[in-house]
N, CA, C and O atoms as a GROMACS GRO file, in nm:
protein
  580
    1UNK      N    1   2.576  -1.637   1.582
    1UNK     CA    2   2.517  -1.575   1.466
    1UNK      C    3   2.457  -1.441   1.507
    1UNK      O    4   2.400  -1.423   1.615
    2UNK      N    5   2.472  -1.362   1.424
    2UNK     CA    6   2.420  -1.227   1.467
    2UNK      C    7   2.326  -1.150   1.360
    2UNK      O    8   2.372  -1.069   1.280
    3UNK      N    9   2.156  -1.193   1.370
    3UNK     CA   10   2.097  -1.188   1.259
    3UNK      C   11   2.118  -1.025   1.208
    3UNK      O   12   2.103  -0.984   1.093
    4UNK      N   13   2.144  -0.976   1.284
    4UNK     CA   14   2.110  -0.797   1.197
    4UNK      C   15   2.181  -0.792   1.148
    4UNK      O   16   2.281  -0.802   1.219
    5UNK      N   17   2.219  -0.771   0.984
    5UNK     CA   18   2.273  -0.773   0.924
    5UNK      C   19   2.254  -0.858   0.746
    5UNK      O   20   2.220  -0.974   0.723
    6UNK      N   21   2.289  -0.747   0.649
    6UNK     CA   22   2.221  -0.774   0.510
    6UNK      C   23   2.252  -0.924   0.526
    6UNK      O   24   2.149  -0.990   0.534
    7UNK      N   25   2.376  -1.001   0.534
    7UNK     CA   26   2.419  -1.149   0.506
    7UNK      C   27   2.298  -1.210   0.504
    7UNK      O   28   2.325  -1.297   0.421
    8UNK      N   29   2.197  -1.229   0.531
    8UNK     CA   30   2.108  -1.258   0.507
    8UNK      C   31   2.029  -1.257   0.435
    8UNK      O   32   1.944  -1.346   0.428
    9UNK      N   33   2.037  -1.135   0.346
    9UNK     CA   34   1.871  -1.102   0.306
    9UNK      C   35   1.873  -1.161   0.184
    9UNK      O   36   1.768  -1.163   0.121
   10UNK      N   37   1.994  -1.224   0.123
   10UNK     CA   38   1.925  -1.279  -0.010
   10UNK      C   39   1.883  -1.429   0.036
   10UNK      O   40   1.839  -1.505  -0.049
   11UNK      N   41   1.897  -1.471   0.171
   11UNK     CA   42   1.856  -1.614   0.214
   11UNK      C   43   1.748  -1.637   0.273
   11UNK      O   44   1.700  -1.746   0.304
   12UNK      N   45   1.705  -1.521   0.289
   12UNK     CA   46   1.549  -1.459   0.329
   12UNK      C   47   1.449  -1.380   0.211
   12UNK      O   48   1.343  -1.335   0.256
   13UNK      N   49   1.472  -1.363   0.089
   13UNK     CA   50   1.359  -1.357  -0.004
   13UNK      C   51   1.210  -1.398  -0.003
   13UNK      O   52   1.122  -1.325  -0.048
   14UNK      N   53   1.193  -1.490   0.038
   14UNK     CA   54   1.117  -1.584   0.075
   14UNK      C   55   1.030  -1.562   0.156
   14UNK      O   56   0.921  -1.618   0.140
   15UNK      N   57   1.049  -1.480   0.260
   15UNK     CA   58   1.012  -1.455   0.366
   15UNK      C   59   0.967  -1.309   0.357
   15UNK      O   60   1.011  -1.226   0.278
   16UNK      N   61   0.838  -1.285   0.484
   16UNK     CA   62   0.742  -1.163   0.504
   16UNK      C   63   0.692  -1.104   0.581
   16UNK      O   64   0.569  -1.109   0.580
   17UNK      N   65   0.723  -1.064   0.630
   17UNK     CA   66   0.747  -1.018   0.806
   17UNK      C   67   0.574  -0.968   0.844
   17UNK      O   68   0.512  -0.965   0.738
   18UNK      N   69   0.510  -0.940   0.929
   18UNK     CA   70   0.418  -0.900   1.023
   18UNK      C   71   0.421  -0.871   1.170
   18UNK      O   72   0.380  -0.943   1.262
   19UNK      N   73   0.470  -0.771   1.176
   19UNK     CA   74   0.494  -0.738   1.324
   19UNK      C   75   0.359  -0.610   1.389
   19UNK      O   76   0.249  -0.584   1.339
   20UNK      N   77   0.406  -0.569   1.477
   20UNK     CA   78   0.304  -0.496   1.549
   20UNK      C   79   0.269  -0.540   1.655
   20UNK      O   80   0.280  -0.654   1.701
   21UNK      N   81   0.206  -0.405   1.718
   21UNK     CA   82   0.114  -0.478   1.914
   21UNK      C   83   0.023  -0.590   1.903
   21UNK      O   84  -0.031  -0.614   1.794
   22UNK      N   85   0.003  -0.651   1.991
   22UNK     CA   86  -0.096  -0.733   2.040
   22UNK      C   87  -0.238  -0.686   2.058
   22UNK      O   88  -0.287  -0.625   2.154
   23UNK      N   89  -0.312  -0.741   1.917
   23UNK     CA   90  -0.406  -0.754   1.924
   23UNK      C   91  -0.476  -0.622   1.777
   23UNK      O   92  -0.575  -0.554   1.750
   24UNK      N   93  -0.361  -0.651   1.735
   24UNK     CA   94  -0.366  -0.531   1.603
   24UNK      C   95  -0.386  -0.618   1.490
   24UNK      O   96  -0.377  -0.562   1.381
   25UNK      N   97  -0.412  -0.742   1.490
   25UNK     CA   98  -0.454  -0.866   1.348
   25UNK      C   99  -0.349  -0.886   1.306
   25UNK      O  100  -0.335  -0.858   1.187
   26UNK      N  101  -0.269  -0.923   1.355
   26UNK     CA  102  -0.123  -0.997   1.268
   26UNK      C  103  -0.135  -1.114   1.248
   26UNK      O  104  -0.083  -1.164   1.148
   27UNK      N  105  -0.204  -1.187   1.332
   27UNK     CA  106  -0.229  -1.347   1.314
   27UNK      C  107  -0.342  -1.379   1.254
   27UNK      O  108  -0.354  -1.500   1.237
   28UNK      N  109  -0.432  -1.311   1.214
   28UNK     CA  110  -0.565  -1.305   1.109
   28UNK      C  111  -0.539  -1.302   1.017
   28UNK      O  112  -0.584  -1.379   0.932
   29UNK      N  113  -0.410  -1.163   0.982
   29UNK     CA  114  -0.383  -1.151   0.799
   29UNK      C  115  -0.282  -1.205   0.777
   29UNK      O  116  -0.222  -1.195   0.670
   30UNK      N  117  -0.242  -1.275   0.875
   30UNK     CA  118  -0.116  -1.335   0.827
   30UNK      C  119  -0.179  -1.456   0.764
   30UNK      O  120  -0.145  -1.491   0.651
   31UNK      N  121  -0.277  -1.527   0.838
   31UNK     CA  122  -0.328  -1.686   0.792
   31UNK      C  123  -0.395  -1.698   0.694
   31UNK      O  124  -0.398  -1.801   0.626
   32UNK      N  125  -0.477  -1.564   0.662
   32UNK     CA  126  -0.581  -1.504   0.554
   32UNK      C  127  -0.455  -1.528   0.399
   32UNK      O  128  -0.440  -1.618   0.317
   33UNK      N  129  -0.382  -1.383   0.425
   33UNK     CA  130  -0.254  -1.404   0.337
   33UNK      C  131  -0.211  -1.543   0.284
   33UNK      O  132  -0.202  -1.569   0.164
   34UNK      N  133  -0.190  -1.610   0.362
   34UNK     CA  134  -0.147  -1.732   0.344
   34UNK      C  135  -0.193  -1.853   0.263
   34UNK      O  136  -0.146  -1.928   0.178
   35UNK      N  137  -0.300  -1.837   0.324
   35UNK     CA  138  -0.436  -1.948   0.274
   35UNK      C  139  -0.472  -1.857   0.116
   35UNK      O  140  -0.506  -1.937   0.029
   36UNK      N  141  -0.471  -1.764   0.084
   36UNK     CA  142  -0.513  -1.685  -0.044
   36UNK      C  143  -0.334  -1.685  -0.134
   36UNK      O  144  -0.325  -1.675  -0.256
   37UNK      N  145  -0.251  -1.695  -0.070
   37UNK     CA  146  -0.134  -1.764  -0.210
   37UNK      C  147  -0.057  -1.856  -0.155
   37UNK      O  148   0.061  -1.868  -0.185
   38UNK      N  149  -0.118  -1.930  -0.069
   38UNK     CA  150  -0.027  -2.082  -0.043
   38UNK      C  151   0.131  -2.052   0.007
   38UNK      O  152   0.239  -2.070  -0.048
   39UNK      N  153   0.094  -2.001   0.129
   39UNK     CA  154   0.241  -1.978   0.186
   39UNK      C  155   0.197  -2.026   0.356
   39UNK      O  156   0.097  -2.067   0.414
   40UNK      N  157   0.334  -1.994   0.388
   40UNK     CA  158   0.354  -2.074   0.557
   40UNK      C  159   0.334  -1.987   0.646
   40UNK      O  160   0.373  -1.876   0.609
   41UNK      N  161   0.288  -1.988   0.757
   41UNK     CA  162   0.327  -1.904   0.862
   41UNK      C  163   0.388  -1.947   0.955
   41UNK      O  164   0.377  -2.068   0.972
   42UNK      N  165   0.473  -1.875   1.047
   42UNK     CA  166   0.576  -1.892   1.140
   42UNK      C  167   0.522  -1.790   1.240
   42UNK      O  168   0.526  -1.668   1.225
   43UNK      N  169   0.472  -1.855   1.345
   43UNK     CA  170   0.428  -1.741   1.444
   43UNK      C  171   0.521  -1.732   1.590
   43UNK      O  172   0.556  -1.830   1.656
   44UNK      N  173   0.541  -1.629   1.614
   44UNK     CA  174   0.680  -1.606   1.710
   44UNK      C  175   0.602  -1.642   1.818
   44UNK      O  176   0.654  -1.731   1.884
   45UNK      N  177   0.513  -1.609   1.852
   45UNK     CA  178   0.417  -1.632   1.944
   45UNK      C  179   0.472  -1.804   2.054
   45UNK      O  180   0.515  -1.815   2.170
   46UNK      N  181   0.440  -1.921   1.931
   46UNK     CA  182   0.445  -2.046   1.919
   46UNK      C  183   0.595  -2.117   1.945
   46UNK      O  184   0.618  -2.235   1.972
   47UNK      N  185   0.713  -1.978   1.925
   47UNK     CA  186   0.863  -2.041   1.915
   47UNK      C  187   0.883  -2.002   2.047
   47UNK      O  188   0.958  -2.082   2.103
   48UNK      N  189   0.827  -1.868   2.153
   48UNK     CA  190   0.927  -1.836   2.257
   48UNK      C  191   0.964  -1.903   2.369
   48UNK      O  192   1.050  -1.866   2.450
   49UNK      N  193   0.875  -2.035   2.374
   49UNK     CA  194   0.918  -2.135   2.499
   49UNK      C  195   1.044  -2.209   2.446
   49UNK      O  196   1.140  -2.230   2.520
   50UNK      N  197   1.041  -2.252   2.299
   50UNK     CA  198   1.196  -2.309   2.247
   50UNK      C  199   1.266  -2.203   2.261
   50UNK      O  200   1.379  -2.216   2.308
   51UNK      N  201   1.224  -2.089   2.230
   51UNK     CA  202   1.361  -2.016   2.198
   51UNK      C  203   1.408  -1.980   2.358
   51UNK      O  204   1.517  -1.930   2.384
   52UNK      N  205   1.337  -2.005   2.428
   52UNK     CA  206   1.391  -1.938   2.580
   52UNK      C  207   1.465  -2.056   2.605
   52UNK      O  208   1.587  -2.036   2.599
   53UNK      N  209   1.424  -2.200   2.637
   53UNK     CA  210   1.537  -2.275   2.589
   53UNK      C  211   1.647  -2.271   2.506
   53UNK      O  212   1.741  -2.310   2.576
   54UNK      N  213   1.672  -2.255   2.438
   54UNK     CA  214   1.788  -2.258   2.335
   54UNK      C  215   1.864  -2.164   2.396
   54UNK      O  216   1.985  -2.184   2.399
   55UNK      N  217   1.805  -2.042   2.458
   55UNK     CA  218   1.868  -1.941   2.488
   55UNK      C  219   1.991  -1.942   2.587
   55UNK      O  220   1.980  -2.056   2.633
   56UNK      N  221   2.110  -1.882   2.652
   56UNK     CA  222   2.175  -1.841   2.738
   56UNK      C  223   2.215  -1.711   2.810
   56UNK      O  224   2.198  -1.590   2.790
   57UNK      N  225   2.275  -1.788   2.905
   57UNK     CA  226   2.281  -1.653   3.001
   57UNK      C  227   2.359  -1.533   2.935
   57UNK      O  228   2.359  -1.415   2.971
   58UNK      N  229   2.437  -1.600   2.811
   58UNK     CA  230   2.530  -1.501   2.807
   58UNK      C  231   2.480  -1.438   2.626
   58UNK      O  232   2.530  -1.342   2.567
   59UNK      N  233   2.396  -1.510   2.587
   59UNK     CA  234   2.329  -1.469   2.456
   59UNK      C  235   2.160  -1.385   2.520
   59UNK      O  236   2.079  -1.298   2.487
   60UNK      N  237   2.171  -1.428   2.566
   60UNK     CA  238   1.991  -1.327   2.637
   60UNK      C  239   1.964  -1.315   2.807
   60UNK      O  240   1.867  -1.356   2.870
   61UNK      N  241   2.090  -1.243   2.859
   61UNK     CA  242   2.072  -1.206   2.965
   61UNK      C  243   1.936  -1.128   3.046
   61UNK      O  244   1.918  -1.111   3.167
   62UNK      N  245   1.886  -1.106   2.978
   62UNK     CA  246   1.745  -1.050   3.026
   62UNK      C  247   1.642  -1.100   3.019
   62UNK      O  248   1.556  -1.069   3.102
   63UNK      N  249   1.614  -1.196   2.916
   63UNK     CA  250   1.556  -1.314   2.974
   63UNK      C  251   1.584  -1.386   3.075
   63UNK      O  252   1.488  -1.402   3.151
   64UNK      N  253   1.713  -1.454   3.114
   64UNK     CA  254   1.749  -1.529   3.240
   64UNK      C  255   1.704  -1.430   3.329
   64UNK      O  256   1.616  -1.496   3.384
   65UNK      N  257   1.701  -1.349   3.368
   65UNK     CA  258   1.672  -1.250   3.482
   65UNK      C  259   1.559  -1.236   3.472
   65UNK      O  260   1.505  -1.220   3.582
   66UNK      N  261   1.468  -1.234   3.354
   66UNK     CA  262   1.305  -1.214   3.409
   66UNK      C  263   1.256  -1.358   3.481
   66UNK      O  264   1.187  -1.373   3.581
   67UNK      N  265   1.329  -1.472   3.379
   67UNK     CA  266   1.266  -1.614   3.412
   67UNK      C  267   1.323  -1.634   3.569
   67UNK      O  268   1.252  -1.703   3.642
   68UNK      N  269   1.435  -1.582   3.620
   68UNK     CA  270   1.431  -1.595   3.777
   68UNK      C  271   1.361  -1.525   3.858
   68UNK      O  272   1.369  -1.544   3.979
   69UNK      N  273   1.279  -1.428   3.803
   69UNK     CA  274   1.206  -1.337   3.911
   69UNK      C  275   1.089  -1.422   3.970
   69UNK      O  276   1.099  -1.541   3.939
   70UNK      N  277   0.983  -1.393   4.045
   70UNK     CA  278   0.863  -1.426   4.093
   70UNK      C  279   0.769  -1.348   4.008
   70UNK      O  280   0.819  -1.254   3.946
   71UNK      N  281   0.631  -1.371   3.994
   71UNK     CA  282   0.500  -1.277   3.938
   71UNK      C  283   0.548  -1.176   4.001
   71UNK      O  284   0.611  -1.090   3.939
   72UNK      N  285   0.535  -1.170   4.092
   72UNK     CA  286   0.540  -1.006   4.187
   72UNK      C  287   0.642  -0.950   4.102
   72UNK      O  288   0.615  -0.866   4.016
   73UNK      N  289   0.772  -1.000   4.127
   73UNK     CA  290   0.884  -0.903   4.095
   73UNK      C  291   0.887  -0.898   3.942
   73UNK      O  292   0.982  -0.825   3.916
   74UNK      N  293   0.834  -0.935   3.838
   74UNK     CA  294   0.819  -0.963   3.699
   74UNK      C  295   0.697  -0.841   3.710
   74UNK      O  296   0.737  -0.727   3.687
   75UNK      N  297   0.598  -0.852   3.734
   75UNK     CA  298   0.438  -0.735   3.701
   75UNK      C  299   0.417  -0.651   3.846
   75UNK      O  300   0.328  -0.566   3.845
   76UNK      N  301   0.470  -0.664   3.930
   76UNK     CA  302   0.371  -0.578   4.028
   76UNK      C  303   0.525  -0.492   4.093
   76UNK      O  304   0.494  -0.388   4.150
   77UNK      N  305   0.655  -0.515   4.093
   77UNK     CA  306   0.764  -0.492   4.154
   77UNK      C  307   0.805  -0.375   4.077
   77UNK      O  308   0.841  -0.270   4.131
   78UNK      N  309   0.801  -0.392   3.964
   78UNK     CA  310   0.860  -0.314   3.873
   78UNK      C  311   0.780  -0.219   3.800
   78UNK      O  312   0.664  -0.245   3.769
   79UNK      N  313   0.872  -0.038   3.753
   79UNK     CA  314   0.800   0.027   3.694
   79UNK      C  315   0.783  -0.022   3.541
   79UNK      O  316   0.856  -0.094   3.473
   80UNK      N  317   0.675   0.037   3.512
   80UNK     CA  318   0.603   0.029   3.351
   80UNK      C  319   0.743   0.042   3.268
   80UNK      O  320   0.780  -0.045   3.190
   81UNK      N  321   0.839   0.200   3.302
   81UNK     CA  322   0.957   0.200   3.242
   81UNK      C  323   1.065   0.062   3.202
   81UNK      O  324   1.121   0.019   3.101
   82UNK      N  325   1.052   0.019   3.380
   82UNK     CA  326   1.156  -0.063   3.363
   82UNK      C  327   1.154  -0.176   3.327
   82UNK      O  328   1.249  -0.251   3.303
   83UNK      N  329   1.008  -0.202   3.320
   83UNK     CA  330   0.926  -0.324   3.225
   83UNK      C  331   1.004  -0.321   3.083
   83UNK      O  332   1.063  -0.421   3.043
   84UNK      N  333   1.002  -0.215   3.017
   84UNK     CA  334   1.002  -0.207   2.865
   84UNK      C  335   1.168  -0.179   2.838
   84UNK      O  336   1.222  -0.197   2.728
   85UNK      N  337   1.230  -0.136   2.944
   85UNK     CA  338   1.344  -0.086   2.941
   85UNK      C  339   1.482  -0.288   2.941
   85UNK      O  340   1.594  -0.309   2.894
   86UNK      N  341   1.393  -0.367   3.009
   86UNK     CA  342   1.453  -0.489   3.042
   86UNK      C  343   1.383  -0.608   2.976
   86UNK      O  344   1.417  -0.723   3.004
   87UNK      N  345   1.289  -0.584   2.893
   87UNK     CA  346   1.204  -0.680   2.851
   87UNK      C  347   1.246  -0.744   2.754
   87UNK      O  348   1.211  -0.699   2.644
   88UNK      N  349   1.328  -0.861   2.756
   88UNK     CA  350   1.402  -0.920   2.665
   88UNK      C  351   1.318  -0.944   2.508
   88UNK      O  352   1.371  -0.936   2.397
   89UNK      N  353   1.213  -0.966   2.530
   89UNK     CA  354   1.186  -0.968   2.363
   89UNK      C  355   1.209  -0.827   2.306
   89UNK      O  356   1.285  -0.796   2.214
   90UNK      N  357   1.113  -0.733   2.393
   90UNK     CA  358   1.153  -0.609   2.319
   90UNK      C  359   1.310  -0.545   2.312
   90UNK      O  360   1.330  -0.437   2.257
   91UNK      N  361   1.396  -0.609   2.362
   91UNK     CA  362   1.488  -0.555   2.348
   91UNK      C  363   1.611  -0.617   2.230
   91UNK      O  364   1.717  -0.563   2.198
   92UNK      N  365   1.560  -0.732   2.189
   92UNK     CA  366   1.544  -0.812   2.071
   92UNK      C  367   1.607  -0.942   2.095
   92UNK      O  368   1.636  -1.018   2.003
   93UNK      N  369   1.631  -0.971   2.240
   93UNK     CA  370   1.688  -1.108   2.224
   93UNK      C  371   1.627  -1.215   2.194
   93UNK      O  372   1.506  -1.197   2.189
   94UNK      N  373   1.668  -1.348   2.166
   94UNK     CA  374   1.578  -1.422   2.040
   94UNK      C  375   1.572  -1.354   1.910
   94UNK      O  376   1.539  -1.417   1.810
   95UNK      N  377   1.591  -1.276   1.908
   95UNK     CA  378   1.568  -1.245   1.755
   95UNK      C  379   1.670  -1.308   1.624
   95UNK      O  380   1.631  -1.323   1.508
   96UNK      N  381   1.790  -1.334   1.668
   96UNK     CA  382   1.895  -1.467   1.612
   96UNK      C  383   1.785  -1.593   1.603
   96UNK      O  384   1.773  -1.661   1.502
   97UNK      N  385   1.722  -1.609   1.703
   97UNK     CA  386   1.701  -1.758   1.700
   97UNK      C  387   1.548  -1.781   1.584
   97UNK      O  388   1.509  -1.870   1.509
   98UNK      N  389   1.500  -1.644   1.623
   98UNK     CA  390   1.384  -1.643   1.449
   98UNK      C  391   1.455  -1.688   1.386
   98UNK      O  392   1.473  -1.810   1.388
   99UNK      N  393   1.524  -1.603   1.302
   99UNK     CA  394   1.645  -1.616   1.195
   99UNK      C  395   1.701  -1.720   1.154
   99UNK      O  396   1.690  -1.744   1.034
  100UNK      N  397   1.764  -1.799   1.225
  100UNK     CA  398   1.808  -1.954   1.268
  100UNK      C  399   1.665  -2.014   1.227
  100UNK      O  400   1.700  -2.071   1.123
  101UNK      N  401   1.573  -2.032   1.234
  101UNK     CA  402   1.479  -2.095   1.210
  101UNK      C  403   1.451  -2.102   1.096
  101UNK      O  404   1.456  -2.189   1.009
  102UNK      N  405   1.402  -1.946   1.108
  102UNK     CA  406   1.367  -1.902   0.888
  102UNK      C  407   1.463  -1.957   0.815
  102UNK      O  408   1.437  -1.982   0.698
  103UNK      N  409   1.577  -1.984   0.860
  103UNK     CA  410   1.658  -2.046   0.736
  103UNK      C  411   1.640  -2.155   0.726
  103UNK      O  412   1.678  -2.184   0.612
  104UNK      N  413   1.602  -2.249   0.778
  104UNK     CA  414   1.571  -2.413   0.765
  104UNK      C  415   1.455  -2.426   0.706
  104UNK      O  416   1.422  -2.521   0.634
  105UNK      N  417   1.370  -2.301   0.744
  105UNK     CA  418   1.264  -2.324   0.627
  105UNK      C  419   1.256  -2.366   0.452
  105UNK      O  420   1.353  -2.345   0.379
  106UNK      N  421   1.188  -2.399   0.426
  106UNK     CA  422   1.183  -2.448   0.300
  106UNK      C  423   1.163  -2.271   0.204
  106UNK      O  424   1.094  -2.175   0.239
  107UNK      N  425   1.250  -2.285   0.083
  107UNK     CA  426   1.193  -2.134   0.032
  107UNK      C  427   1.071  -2.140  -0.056
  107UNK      O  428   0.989  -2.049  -0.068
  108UNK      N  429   1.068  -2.248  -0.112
  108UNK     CA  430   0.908  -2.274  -0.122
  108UNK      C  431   0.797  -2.319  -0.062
  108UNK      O  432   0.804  -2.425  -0.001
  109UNK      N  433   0.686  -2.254  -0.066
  109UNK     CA  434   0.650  -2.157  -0.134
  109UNK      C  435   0.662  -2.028  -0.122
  109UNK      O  436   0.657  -1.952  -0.218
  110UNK      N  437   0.691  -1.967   0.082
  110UNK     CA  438   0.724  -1.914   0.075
  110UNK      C  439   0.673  -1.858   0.271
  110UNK      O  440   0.615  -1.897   0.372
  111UNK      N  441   0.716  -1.792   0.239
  111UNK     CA  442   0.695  -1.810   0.457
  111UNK      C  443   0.618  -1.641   0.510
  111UNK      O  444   0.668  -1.528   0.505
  112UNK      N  445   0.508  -1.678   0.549
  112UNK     CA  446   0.504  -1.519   0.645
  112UNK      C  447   0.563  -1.547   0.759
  112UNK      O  448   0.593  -1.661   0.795
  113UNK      N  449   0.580  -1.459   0.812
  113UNK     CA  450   0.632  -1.446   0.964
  113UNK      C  451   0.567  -1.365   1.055
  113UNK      O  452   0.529  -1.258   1.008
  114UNK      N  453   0.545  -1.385   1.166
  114UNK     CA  454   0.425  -1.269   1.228
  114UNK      C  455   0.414  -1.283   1.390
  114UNK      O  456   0.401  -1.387   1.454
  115UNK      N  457   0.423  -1.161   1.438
  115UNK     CA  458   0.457  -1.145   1.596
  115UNK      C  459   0.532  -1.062   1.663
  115UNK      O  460   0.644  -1.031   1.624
  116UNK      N  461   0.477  -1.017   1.773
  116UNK     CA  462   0.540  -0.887   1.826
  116UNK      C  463   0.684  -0.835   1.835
  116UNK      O  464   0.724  -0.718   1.832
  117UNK      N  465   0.784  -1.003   1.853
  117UNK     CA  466   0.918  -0.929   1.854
  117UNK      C  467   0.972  -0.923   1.721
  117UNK      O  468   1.093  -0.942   1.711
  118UNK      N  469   0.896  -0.896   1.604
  118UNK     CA  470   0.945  -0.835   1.481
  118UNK      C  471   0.952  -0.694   1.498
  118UNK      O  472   0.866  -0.619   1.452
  119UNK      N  473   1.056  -0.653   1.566
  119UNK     CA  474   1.101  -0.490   1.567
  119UNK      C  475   1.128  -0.450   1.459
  119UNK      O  476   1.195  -0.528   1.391
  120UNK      N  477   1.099  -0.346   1.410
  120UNK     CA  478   1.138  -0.286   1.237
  120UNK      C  479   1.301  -0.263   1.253
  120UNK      O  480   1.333  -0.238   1.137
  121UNK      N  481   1.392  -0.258   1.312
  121UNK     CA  482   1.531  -0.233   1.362
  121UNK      C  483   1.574  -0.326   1.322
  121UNK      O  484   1.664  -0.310   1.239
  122UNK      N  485   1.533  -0.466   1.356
  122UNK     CA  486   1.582  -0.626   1.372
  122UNK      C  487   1.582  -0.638   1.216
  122UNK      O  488   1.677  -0.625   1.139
  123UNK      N  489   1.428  -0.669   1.186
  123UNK     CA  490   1.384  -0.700   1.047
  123UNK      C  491   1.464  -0.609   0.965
  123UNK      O  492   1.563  -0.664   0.916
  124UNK      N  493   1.451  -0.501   0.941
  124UNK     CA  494   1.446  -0.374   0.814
  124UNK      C  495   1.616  -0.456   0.776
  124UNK      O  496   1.599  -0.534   0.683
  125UNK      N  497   1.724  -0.455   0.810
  125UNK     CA  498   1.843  -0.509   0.797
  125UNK      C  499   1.810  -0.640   0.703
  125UNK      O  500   1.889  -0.660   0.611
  126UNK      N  501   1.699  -0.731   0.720
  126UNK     CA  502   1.646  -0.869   0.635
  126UNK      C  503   1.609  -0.837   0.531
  126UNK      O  504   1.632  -0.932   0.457
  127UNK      N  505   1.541  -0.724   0.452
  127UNK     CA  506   1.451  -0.744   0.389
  127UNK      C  507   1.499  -0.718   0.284
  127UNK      O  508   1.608  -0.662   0.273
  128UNK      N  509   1.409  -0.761   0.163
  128UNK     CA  510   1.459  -0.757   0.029
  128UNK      C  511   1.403  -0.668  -0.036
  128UNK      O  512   1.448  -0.648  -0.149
  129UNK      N  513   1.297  -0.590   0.007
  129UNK     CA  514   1.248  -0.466  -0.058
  129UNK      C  515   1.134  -0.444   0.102
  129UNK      O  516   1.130  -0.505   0.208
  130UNK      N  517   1.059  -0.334   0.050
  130UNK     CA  518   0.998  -0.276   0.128
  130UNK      C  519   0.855  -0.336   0.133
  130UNK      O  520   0.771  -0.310   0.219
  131UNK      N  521   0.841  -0.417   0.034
  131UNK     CA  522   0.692  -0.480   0.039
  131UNK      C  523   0.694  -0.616   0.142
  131UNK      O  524   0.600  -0.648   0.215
  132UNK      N  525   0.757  -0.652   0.136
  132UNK     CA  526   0.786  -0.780   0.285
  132UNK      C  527   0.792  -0.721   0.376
  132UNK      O  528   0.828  -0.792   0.470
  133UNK      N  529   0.773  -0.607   0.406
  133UNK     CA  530   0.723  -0.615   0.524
  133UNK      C  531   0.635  -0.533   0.605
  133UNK      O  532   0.636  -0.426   0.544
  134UNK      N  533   0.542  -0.514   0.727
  134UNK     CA  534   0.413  -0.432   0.744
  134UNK      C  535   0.418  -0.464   0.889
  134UNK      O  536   0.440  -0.575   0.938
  135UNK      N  537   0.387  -0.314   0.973
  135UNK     CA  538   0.367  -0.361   1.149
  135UNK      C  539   0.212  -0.277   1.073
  135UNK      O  540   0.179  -0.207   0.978
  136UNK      N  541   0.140  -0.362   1.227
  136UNK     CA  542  -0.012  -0.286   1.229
  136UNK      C  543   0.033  -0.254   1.358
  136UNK      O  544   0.124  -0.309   1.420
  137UNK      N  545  -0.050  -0.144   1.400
  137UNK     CA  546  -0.107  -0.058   1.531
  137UNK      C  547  -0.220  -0.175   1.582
  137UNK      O  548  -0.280  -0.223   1.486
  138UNK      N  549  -0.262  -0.231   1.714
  138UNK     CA  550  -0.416  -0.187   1.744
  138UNK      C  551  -0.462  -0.034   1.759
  138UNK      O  552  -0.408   0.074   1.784
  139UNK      N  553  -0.634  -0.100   1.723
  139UNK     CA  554  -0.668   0.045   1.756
  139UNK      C  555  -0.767  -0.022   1.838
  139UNK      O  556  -0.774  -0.144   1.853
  140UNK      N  557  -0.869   0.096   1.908
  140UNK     CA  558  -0.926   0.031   2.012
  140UNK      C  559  -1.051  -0.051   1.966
  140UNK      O  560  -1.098  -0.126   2.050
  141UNK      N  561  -1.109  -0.046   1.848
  141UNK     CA  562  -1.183  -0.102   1.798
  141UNK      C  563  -1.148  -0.254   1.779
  141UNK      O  564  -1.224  -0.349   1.794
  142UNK      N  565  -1.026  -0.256   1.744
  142UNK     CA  566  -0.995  -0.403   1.688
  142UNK      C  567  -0.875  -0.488   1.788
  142UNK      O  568  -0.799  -0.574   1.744
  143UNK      N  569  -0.883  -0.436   1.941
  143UNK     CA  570  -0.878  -0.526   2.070
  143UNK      C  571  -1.002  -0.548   2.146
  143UNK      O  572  -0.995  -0.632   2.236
  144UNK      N  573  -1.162  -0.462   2.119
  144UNK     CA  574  -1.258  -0.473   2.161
  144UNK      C  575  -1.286  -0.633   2.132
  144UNK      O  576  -1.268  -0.660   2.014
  145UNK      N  577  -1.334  -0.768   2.234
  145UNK     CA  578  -1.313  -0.841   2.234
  145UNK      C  579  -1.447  -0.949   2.295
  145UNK      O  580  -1.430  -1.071   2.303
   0.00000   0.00000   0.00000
């Protein structure tokens, strides 16, 4: 399955994306949202140990290669570049296996979704208008902790 792509988006109505950095309130307004019109959340956060399971060598090669490294060679081996340049979420793998998920969801009442590997690239191809969906920034005020 290859989520990017409209085939989807009328099977995703339902659904409401929240993406953005860590530590910018995606998981605050997402639950807030939720709890104020009775909808679900799906936090990517919570799926990436299944989804790294589910995953393969030959569907998310860059994951298999981080999960064989050591700490060292994962954070201290490598440049900042080549961090972001190989970093399988950001580079969107798993992002099928969201997708795959959201569809088993129930379409009522109705689903947020919320977590960093919602790339606007991945998503924007899903959506059914422009109001489903919102990345926040942190700012430094609101990772102060």
């Amino acid at each position: 399955m290859t989520a990017n792509g409209p085939a989807f988006r009328d099977q995703l109505q339902h659904v409401y994306w929240i993406g953005g950095g860590s530590g910018a309130g995606k998981s605050t307004i997402a639950r807030r949202v939720a709890a104020q019109h009775g909808l679900h959340v799906y936090v990517t956060d919570d799926v990436m140990a299944d989804h790294a399971r589910r995953s393969t060598r030959e569907n998310a090669p860059l994951l298999h290669r981080f999960m064989a490294m050591d700490m060292d060679e994962r954070w201290v081996s490598r440049s900042p570049e080549t961090m972001l340049e190989t970093f399988h979420w950001f580079q969107g793998e798993g992002f099928d296996l969201i997708v795959e998920d959201l569809l088993r969801v129930p379409r009522e009442p109705g689903v947020i979704v919320e977590g960093f590997r919602l790339l606007p690239s991945l998503v924007k191809p899903l959506l059914s208008g422009p109001a489903h969906a919102v990345w926040l920034l942190p700012t430094p005020t609101s990772v102060r902790r």
